[in-house]
C-alpha positions as CSV (number, residue, x, y, z in Angstrom):
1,X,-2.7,11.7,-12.2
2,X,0.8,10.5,-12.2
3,X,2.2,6.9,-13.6
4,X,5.5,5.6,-13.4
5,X,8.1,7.4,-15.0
6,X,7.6,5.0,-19.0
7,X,10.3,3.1,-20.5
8,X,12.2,2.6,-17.1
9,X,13.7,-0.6,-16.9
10,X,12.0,-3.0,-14.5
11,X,14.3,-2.5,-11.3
12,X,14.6,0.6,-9.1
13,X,11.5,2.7,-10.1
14,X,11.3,6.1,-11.4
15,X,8.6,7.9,-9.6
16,X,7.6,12.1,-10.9
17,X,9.0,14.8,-8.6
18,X,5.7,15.0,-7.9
19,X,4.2,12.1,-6.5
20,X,7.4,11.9,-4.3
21,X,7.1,15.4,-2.9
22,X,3.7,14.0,-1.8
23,X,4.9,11.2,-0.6
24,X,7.5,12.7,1.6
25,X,5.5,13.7,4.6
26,X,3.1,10.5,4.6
27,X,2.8,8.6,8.0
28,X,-0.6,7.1,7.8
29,X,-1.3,5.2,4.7
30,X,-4.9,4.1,4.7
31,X,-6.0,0.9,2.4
32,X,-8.8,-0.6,0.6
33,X,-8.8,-4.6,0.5
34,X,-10.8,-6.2,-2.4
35,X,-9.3,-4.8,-5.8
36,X,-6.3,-3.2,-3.6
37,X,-4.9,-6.2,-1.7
38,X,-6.4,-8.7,-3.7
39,X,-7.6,-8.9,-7.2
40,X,-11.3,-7.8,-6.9
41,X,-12.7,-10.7,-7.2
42,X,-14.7,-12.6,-5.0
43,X,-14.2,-16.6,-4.6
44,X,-16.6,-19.6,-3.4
45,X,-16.3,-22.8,-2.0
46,X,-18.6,-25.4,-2.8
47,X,-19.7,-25.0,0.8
48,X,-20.7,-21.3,0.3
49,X,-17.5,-20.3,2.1
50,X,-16.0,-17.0,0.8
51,X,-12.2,-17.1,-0.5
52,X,-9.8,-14.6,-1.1
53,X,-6.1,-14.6,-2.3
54,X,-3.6,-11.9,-0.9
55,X,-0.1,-10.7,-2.3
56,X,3.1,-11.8,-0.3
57,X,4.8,-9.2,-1.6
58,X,2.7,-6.8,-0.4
59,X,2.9,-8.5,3.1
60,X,6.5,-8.1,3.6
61,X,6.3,-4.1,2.3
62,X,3.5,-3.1,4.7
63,X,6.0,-5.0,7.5
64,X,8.7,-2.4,5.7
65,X,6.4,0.7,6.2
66,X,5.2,-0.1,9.9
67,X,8.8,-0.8,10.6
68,X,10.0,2.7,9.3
69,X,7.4,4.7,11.8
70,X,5.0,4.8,9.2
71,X,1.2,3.7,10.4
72,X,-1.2,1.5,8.4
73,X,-4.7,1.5,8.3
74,X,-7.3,-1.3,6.4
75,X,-11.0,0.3,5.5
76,X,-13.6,-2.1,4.1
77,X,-16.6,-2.6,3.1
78,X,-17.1,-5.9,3.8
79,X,-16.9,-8.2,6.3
80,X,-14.6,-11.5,6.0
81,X,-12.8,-13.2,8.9
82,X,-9.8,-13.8,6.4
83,X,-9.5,-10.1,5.9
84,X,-9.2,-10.1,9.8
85,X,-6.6,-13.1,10.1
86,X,-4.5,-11.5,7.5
87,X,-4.4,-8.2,8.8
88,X,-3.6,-9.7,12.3
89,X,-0.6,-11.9,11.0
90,X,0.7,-8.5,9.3
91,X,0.2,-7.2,12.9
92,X,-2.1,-4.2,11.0
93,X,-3.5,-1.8,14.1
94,X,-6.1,-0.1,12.4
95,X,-9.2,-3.0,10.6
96,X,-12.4,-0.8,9.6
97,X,-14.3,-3.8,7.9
98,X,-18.5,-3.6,7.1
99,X,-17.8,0.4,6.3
100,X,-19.2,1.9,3.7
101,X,-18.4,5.3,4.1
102,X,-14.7,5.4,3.7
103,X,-14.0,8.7,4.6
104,X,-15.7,8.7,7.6
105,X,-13.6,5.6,8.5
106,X,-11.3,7.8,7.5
107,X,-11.4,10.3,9.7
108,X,-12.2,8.3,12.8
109,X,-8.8,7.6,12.4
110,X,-7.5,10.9,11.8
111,X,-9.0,11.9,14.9
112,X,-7.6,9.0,16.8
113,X,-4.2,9.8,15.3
114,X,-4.2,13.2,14.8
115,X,-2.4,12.8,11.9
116,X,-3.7,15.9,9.2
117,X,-4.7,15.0,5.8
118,X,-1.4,16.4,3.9
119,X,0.5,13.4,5.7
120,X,-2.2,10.7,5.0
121,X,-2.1,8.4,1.8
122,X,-5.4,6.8,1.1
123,X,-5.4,4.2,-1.5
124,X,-8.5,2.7,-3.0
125,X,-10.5,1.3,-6.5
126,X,-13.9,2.0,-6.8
127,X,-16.3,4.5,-6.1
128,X,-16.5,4.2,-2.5
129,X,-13.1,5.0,-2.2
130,X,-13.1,8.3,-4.2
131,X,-14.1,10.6,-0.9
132,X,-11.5,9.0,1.3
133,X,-8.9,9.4,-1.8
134,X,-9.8,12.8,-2.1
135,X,-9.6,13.8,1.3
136,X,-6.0,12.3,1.5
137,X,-3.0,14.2,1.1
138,X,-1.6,11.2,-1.7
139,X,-4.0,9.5,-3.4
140,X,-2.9,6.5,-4.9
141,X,-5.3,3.6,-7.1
142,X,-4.5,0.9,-9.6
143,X,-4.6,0.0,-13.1
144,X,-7.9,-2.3,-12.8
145,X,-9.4,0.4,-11.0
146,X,-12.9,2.0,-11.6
147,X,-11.7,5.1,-14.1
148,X,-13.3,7.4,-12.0
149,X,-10.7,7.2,-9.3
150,X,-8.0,7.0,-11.8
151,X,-8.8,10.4,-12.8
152,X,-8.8,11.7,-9.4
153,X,-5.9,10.0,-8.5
154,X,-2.5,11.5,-7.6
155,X,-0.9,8.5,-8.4
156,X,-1.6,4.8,-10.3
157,X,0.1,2.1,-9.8
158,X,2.0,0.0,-12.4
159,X,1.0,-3.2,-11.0
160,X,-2.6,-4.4,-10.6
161,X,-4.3,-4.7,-7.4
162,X,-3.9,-8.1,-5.7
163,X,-0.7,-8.0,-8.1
164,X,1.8,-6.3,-6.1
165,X,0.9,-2.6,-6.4
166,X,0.6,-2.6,-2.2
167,X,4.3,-3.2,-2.3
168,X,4.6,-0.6,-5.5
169,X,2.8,1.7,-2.9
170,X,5.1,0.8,-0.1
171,X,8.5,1.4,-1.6
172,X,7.1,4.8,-3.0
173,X,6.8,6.1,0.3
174,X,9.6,4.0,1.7
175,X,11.5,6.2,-1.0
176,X,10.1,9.6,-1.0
177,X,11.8,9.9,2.7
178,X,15.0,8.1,1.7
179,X,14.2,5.0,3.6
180,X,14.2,2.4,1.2
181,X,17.4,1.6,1.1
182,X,17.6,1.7,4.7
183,X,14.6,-1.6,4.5
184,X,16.4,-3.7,2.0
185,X,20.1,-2.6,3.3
186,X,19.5,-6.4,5.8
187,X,18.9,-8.7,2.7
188,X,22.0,-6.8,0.6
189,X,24.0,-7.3,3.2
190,X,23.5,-11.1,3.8
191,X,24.2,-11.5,0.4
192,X,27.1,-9.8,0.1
193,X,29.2,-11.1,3.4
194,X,30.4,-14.2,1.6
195,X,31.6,-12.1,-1.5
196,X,33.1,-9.7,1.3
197,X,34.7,-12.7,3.6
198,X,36.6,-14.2,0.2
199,X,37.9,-10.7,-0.6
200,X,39.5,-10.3,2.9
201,X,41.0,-13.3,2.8
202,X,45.0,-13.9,2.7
Protein backbone atom coordinates (compact mmCIF):
# COMPACT_ATOMS: atom_id res chain seq x y z
CA UNK A 1 0.00 0.00 0.00
CA UNK A 2 1.04 3.42 -0.96
CA UNK A 3 1.01 6.86 1.35
CA UNK A 4 1.74 10.18 0.36
CA UNK A 5 4.99 10.87 -0.76
CA UNK A 6 6.53 12.00 3.52
CA UNK A 7 7.96 15.22 4.34
CA UNK A 8 6.09 17.14 1.36
CA UNK A 9 5.04 20.35 2.33
CA UNK A 10 1.34 20.75 2.82
CA UNK A 11 0.36 22.23 -0.73
CA UNK A 12 0.39 20.38 -4.08
CA UNK A 13 0.71 16.64 -3.08
CA UNK A 14 3.22 14.24 -4.00
CA UNK A 15 1.61 11.08 -5.00
CA UNK A 16 4.12 7.49 -5.99
CA UNK A 17 4.36 6.83 -9.72
CA UNK A 18 2.43 4.25 -8.80
CA UNK A 19 -0.72 5.07 -7.35
CA UNK A 20 -0.88 7.65 -10.28
CA UNK A 21 -0.35 5.17 -12.98
CA UNK A 22 -3.45 3.65 -11.37
CA UNK A 23 -5.18 6.32 -11.21
CA UNK A 24 -4.81 7.41 -14.75
CA UNK A 25 -7.43 5.31 -16.38
CA UNK A 26 -10.19 5.63 -13.46
CA UNK A 27 -13.70 6.77 -14.66
CA UNK A 28 -15.94 5.24 -11.99
CA UNK A 29 -14.94 5.85 -8.55
CA UNK A 30 -17.12 3.95 -6.25
CA UNK A 31 -17.57 5.23 -2.38
CA UNK A 32 -18.30 4.11 1.06
CA UNK A 33 -20.21 6.72 3.38
CA UNK A 34 -19.84 6.19 7.16
CA UNK A 35 -15.92 6.34 8.03
CA UNK A 36 -15.37 7.55 4.18
CA UNK A 37 -17.57 10.62 3.89
CA UNK A 38 -18.01 11.17 7.41
CA UNK A 39 -16.14 10.24 10.45
CA UNK A 40 -17.55 6.74 11.37
CA UNK A 41 -19.42 7.68 13.90
CA UNK A 42 -22.87 7.46 14.41
CA UNK A 43 -24.88 10.54 16.11
CA UNK A 44 -28.40 10.74 18.10
CA UNK A 45 -30.86 13.22 18.77
CA UNK A 46 -32.68 13.13 21.86
CA UNK A 47 -35.60 12.20 19.80
CA UNK A 48 -33.93 8.96 18.48
CA UNK A 49 -33.21 10.76 15.11
CA UNK A 50 -29.89 9.60 13.49
CA UNK A 51 -27.23 12.51 12.60
CA UNK A 52 -24.45 12.61 10.47
CA UNK A 53 -21.79 15.31 9.54
CA UNK A 54 -20.30 15.40 5.96
CA UNK A 55 -17.07 17.24 4.59
CA UNK A 56 -17.56 20.32 2.33
CA UNK A 57 -14.59 19.84 0.94
CA UNK A 58 -15.25 16.68 -0.28
CA UNK A 59 -18.52 18.07 -1.72
CA UNK A 60 -17.03 20.55 -4.02
CA UNK A 61 -14.24 17.69 -5.27
CA UNK A 62 -16.74 14.97 -6.13
CA UNK A 63 -18.58 18.24 -8.15
CA UNK A 64 -14.67 18.47 -9.72
CA UNK A 65 -14.60 14.70 -10.67
CA UNK A 66 -18.28 14.40 -12.17
CA UNK A 67 -17.47 17.54 -13.99
CA UNK A 68 -14.20 16.09 -15.64
CA UNK A 69 -16.25 12.96 -17.17
CA UNK A 70 -15.42 11.00 -14.37
CA UNK A 71 -18.63 8.92 -12.79
CA UNK A 72 -19.36 8.54 -8.99
CA UNK A 73 -21.04 5.92 -7.28
CA UNK A 74 -22.14 5.76 -3.20
CA UNK A 75 -22.50 1.97 -1.69
CA UNK A 76 -23.86 1.60 1.82
CA UNK A 77 -24.76 -0.37 4.18
CA UNK A 78 -27.15 1.54 5.76
CA UNK A 79 -30.00 3.26 5.22
CA UNK A 80 -30.36 7.10 6.21
CA UNK A 81 -32.46 9.74 4.31
CA UNK A 82 -29.52 12.26 4.99
CA UNK A 83 -27.18 10.02 3.14
CA UNK A 84 -29.89 10.31 0.29
CA UNK A 85 -30.42 14.26 0.53
CA UNK A 86 -26.71 14.74 0.35
CA UNK A 87 -25.99 12.59 -2.40
CA UNK A 88 -28.95 14.31 -4.28
CA UNK A 89 -27.65 17.98 -3.53
CA UNK A 90 -24.06 16.67 -4.96
CA UNK A 91 -26.28 15.52 -7.88
CA UNK A 92 -24.56 11.77 -7.16
CA UNK A 93 -26.25 9.18 -9.96
CA UNK A 94 -25.42 6.12 -8.52
CA UNK A 95 -26.95 5.61 -4.19
CA UNK A 96 -26.66 1.80 -3.22
CA UNK A 97 -27.79 2.27 0.53
CA UNK A 98 -29.10 -0.99 2.92
CA UNK A 99 -26.14 -3.16 0.90
CA UNK A 100 -24.22 -5.26 2.55
CA UNK A 101 -22.44 -6.93 -0.06
CA UNK A 102 -20.40 -4.26 -1.61
CA UNK A 103 -19.14 -5.90 -4.37
CA UNK A 104 -22.03 -7.09 -5.62
CA UNK A 105 -23.29 -3.44 -5.51
CA UNK A 106 -20.34 -3.19 -7.19
CA UNK A 107 -20.75 -4.90 -9.97
CA UNK A 108 -24.46 -4.05 -10.63
CA UNK A 109 -22.88 -1.10 -11.54
CA UNK A 110 -20.18 -2.34 -13.62
CA UNK A 111 -22.71 -4.05 -15.55
CA UNK A 112 -24.86 -0.97 -15.91
CA UNK A 113 -21.74 0.93 -16.93
CA UNK A 114 -19.75 -1.31 -18.50
CA UNK A 115 -16.91 0.21 -17.12
CA UNK A 116 -14.01 -2.88 -16.43
CA UNK A 117 -12.45 -3.08 -13.11
CA UNK A 118 -8.82 -1.60 -14.17
CA UNK A 119 -10.75 1.80 -14.67
CA UNK A 120 -12.85 1.57 -11.39
CA UNK A 121 -11.59 3.15 -7.98
CA UNK A 122 -13.44 1.66 -5.02
CA UNK A 123 -12.79 3.35 -1.79
CA UNK A 124 -13.90 1.99 1.53
CA UNK A 125 -12.96 1.33 5.67
CA UNK A 126 -13.97 -1.66 7.04
CA UNK A 127 -14.41 -5.18 6.31
CA UNK A 128 -17.29 -4.91 4.11
CA UNK A 129 -15.51 -2.98 1.85
CA UNK A 130 -12.40 -5.21 1.44
CA UNK A 131 -14.17 -7.44 -1.65
CA UNK A 132 -15.34 -4.26 -3.51
CA UNK A 133 -11.65 -2.74 -2.89
CA UNK A 134 -10.18 -5.64 -4.12
CA UNK A 135 -12.08 -6.15 -7.12
CA UNK A 136 -11.26 -2.41 -8.08
CA UNK A 137 -8.60 -1.52 -10.26
CA UNK A 138 -7.39 1.54 -7.36
CA UNK A 139 -8.13 0.80 -4.17
CA UNK A 140 -7.97 3.55 -1.93
CA UNK A 141 -8.92 3.67 2.33
CA UNK A 142 -8.11 5.98 5.12
CA UNK A 143 -5.99 6.41 8.13
CA UNK A 144 -8.90 5.46 10.75
CA UNK A 145 -9.58 2.65 8.69
CA UNK A 146 -10.02 -1.10 9.87
CA UNK A 147 -6.08 -2.30 9.26
CA UNK A 148 -7.26 -5.01 7.28
CA UNK A 149 -8.07 -2.80 4.33
CA UNK A 150 -5.09 -0.75 4.84
CA UNK A 151 -3.06 -3.68 4.05
CA UNK A 152 -4.93 -4.44 1.00
CA UNK A 153 -5.05 -1.14 -0.06
CA UNK A 154 -3.36 0.47 -3.13
CA UNK A 155 -3.49 3.67 -1.65
CA UNK A 156 -4.26 5.48 2.09
CA UNK A 157 -5.16 8.65 2.41
CA UNK A 158 -3.39 11.38 4.50
CA UNK A 159 -6.53 12.80 5.78
CA UNK A 160 -9.05 10.89 7.84
CA UNK A 161 -12.34 9.98 6.69
CA UNK A 162 -15.09 12.49 7.22
CA UNK A 163 -11.81 14.76 7.29
CA UNK A 164 -11.18 15.56 3.77
CA UNK A 165 -9.61 12.41 2.30
CA UNK A 166 -12.80 12.32 -0.39
CA UNK A 167 -11.31 15.44 -1.72
CA UNK A 168 -7.49 13.86 -1.15
CA UNK A 169 -9.14 11.13 -3.32
CA UNK A 170 -10.57 13.42 -5.81
CA UNK A 171 -7.60 15.55 -6.70
CA UNK A 172 -5.51 12.20 -6.99
CA UNK A 173 -7.46 11.21 -9.82
CA UNK A 174 -8.18 14.70 -11.00
CA UNK A 175 -4.24 14.61 -11.19
CA UNK A 176 -3.25 11.34 -12.48
CA UNK A 177 -5.00 12.48 -15.98
CA UNK A 178 -3.69 16.04 -15.81
CA UNK A 179 -6.96 17.58 -15.02
CA UNK A 180 -6.47 19.16 -11.95
CA UNK A 181 -5.25 22.14 -12.98
CA UNK A 182 -7.76 22.27 -15.54
CA UNK A 183 -10.71 22.24 -12.13
CA UNK A 184 -9.02 24.96 -10.10
CA UNK A 185 -7.70 26.99 -13.29
CA UNK A 186 -11.72 29.20 -12.67
CA UNK A 187 -10.89 30.13 -8.97
CA UNK A 188 -6.92 31.17 -10.05
CA UNK A 189 -8.13 33.03 -12.53
CA UNK A 190 -10.69 35.20 -10.51
CA UNK A 191 -8.05 35.94 -8.35
CA UNK A 192 -5.64 36.94 -10.49
CA UNK A 193 -7.75 39.49 -12.98
CA UNK A 194 -7.36 42.38 -10.54
CA UNK A 195 -3.43 41.76 -10.25
CA UNK A 196 -3.62 41.35 -14.20
CA UNK A 197 -6.04 44.61 -14.79
CA UNK A 198 -3.44 46.92 -12.62
CA UNK A 199 -0.51 45.57 -14.55
CA UNK A 200 -2.10 46.62 -17.95
CA UNK A 201 -2.80 49.74 -16.93
CA UNK A 202 -1.19 53.01 -18.45
Amino acid sequence: MDTLVKDTPNFRPQWPASVLARAANIRLIALDVDGIMSDGKIYFSASGDELKAFNILDGLGLKQLMAAGITVAVITGRRSPLTEKRMTDLGIPHLLQGRKDKRTALLEIVDLLGIPASDIAYMGDDLPDLPALRYAGLGITVPNGYWLLQEHADYCTRSRGGDGAVREACDLILASQGKLDTALAPYLEAYLEPVRDAGSAP
